[in-house]
N, C-alpha and C positions, 0 to 999 in steps of 0.2 A: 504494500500500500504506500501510495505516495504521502510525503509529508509536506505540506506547505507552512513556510513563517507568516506568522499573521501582521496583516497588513500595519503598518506604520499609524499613528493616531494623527488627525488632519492639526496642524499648529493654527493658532490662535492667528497668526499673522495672513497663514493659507485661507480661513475662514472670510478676514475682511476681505483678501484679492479676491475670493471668488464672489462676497456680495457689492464689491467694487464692479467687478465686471457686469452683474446682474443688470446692477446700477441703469449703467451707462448705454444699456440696451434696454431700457423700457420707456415706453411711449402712455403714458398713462394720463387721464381727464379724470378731474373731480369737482362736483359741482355743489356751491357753499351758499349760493342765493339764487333762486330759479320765477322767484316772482316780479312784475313788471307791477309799473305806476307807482305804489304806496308799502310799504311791510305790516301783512295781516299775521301777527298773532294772534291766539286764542284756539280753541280746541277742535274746531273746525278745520285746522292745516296742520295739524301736526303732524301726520306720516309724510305732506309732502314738504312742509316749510310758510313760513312766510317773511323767507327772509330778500330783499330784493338784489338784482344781476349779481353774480362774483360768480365766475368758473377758473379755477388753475387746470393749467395743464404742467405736468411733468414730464422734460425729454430728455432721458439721462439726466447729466446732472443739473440743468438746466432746469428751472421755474418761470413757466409766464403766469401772470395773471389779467384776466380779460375782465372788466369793466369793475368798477369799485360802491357797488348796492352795498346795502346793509350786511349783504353775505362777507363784505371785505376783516368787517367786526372778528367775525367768527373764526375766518380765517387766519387772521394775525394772532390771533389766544393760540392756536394750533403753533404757527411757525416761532413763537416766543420761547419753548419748547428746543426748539433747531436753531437757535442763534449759533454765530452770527452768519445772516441771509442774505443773499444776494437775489434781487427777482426783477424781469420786464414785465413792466404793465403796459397793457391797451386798454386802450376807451375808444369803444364805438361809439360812442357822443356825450354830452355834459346832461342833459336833464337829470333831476333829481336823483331818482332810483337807480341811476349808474355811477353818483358820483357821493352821494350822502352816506356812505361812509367810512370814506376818506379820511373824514379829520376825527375819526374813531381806532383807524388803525395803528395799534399802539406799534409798533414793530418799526414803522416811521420815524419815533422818538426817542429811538436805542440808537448812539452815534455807532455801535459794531456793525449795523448795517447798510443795505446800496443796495439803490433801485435806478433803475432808469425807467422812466416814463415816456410812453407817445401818447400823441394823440394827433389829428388831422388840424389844420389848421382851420377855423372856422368861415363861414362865406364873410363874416365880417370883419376878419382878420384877427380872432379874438384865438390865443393861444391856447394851450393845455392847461401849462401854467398859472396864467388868467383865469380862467375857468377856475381850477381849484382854489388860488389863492381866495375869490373874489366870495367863494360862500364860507371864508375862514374868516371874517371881516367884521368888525361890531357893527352893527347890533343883531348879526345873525349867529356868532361861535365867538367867543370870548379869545380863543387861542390862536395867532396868526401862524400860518403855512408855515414861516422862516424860524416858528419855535420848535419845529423839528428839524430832533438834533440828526437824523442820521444824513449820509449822504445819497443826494437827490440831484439827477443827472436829466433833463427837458427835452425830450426830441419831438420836433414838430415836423410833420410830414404833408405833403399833400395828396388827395383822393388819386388811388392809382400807381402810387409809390411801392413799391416792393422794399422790403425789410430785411435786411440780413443781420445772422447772431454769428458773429465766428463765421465759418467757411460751410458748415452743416444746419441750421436753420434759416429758410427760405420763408418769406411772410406776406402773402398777396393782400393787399388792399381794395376795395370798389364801393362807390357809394351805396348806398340801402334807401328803399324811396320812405323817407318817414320826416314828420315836421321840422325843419330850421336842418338837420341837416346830420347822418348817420353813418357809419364806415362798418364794411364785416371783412371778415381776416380768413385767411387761409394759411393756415400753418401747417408746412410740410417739414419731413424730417425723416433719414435715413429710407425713403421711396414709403412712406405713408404722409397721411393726410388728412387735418381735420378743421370743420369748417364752420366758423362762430357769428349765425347773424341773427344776432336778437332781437330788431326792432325795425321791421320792413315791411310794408303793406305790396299785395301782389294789386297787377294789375288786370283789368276786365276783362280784355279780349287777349292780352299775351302773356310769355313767360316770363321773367323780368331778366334781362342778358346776363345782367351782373351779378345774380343773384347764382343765375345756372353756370355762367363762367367761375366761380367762384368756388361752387358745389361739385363739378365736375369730376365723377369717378373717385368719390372721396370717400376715403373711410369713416368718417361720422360729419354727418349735418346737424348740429345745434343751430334749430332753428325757431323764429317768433310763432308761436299759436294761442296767443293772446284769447282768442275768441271758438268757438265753432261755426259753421256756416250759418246754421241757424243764426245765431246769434248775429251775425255780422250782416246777413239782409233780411234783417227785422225789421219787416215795415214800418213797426210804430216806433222801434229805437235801434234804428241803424248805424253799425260803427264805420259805413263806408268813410275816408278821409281821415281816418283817424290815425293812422299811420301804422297800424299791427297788421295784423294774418291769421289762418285760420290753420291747425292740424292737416285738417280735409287738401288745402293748396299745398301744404307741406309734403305730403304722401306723393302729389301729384309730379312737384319737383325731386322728391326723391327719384320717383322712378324715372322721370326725365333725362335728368344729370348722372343717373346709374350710380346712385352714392347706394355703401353697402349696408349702413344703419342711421337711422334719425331719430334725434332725441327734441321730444316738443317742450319748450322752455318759455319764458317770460307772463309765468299764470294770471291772467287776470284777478282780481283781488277777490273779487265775487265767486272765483272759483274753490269750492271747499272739495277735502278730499274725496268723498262721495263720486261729485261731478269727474274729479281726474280722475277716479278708478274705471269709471263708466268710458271715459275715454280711453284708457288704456286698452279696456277691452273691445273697445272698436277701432281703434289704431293699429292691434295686433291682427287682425280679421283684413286687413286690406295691406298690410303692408308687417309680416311678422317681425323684421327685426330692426320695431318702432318699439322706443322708452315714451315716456312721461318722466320730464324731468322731479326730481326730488332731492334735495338736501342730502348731503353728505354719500349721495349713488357716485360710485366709483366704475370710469369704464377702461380699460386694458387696448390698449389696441394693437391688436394681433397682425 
């Protein structure tokens, strides 16, 4: 009979290289605020959230984070944890519930960490920076922008600009048709891709170019479904003009654009878990591998 020496115990150092390497090779979305307009708490949202936009993405060792809702709060308690951070952020546009809570992210006020910021420059010339500083300002927030201590780096871009991180993240920009003025992203990396437009209304008779160039063959479409059909040509209270979308057109542009999973995001406030689960389950009937976004859902992208 043969005798074998038993194998070698893995060392402690061999342990981190190999979740170093794991690392460096995962492409992972996590989604920390999924509700549009306003933040519903109360017992109504609690499986899905009512906390408003924040989505990170993780690629390798890389952190984006995409729009700064009230999910941004939640987010930073998590990464205080992981100091010190390094993280991009985008902002697909300034109104409220993308940008209020900002001056909540503590993570911002720790000098060990760095962030660089974009944002698109607005039609009236009005910056990223501006935008943020301008709701950090008495008599709306006691604490000015320039009281955070960490270090904070401004990129302003225009619609259409392509984004590069290093020589391995690729970041497509195009406008989004929604009021005063909107940007969705395409972030590619090591031959995947995934596609963040939160706050886009479709149009009548066509597809929207930018919307489908955008989506194109991608591996997840986080996309706005603010409303359902019904709901959006509602005779007696129609959300035509209002600058959202509906699930139902969601599905539609998925199979369009041959994206291989879509997550519906940015909940109307009205919408209680009940209502998303009933969507879920007509979302999976027409299109199976469709989410309803939720708080804290983790998606891998294989």
């Amino acid at each position: 009979m043969q005798s074998s020496e038993p194998s070698a115990p893995i060392s402690q150092s061999e342990e981190i290289d190999t979740q170093s390497a794991s690392l460096q090779t995962k492409f992972v979305v996590e989604f920390w605020g999924v509700r549009g307009s306003i933040p519903t708490p109360g017992s109504s949202t609690v499986r899905y959230g009512g906390n408003t936009s924040c989505v990170e993405m993780r690629l390798g060792e890389k952190r984006l984070i995409f729009d700064g809702g009230t999910g941004l709060r939640v987010l930073g308690l998590n990464l205080m944890k992981q100091m010190p951070v390094e993280a991009y952020m985008f902002f697909s546009h300034t109104h409220w519930d993308h940008i209020q809570g900002f001056p909540f992210f503590v993570p911002a006020f720790m000098p060990v960490n760095k962030f660089h910021i974009h944002g698109a420059i607005a039609p009236d010339g009005t910056t990223i920076k501006e935008c943020l500083s301008d709701q950090m300002v008495n008599p709306n927030f006691p604490i000015p922008l320039q009281v955070m201590g960490s270090e904070m780096k401004f990129y302003d871009f225009s619609t259409g600009d392509v984004i590069k991180i290093d020589d391995d993240i690729e970041i497509e920009t195009a406008p989004l048709n929604h009021p005063n003025f909107a940007i969705g992203y395409r972030v590619c990396w090591q031959g995947k891709s995934v596609v963040y437009c939160p706050d886009t209304e479709h149009y009548e008779d066509r597809f929207d170019e930018n919307v489908l160039h955008l989506a194109r063959k991608a591996d997840l479409l986080i996309y706005d479904a603010t409303y359902t059909n019904e709901e959006y040509y509602n005779p007696e209270s129609p959300k035509i003009g209002w600058g959202h979308s509906t699930w139902e057109v969601g599905v539609e542009i998925a199979k369009k654009a041959g994206v291989k999973q879509i997550v519906m995001f940015q909940h109307d406030p009205s919408h209680h878990d009940n209502l998303l689960d009933e969507i879920q389950v007509a979302l999976q009937s027409v299109f199976p591998n469709g989410l309803v976004a939720k708080e804290g859902m983790t998606i891998p992208i294989l």
